[in-house]
C-alpha positions as a Markdown table, in Angstrom:
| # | Residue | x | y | z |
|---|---|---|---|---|
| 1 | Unk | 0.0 | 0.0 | 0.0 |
| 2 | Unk | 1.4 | 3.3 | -1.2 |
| 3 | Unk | 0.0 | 6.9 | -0.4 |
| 4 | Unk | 0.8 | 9.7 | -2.0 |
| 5 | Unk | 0.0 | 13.6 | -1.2 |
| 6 | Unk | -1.5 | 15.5 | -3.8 |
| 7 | Unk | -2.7 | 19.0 | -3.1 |
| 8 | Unk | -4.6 | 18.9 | -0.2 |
| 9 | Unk | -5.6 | 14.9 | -1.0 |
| 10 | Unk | -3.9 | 11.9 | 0.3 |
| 11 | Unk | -4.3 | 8.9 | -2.1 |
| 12 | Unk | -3.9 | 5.8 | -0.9 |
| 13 | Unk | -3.4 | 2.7 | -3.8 |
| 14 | Unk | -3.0 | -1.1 | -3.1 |
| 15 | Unk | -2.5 | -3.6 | -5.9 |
| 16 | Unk | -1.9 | -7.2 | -6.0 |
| 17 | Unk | 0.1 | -9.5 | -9.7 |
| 18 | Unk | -1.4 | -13.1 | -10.4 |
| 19 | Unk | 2.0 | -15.2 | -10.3 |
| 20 | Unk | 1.9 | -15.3 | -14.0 |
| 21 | Unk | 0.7 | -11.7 | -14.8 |
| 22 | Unk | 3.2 | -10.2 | -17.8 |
| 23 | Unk | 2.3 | -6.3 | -17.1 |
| 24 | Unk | 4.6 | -4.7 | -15.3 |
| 25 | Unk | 3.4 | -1.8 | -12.2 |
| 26 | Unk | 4.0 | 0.8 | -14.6 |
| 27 | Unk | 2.2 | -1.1 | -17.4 |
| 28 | Unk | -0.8 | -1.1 | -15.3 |
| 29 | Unk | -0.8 | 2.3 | -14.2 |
| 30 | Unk | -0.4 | 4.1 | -17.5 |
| 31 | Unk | -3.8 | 2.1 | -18.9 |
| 32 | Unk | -5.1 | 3.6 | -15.5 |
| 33 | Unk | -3.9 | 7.2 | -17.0 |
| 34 | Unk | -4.9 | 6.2 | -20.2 |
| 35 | Unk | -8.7 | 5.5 | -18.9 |
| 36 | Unk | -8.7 | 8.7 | -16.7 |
| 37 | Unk | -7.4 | 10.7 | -19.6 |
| 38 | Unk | -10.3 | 9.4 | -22.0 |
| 39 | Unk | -12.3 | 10.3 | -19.0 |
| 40 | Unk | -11.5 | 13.7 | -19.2 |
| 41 | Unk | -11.5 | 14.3 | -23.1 |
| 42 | Unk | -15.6 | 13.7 | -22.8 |
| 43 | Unk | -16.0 | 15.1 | -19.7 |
| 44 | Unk | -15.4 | 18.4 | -21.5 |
């Protein structure tokens, strides 16, 4: 578990990897950015 200050906001993030998972940490958080981005193009 990892938490990280932003602003005045404290996120807190907790992950688990199956044994045989092939994406790496930062694999799986830039498809995170990549969905929040996407997010925020149609929000607009």
């Amino acid at each position: 578990m990892t938490e990280i200050r932003m602003g005045n906001s404290v996120l807190t993030v907790s992950g688990f990897f199956k044994q045989g998972a092939t994406d790496t940490a930062a694999d799986k958080m830039m498809k995170v950015l990549e969905a929040e981005a996407a997010t925020q193009k149609t929000a607009i």
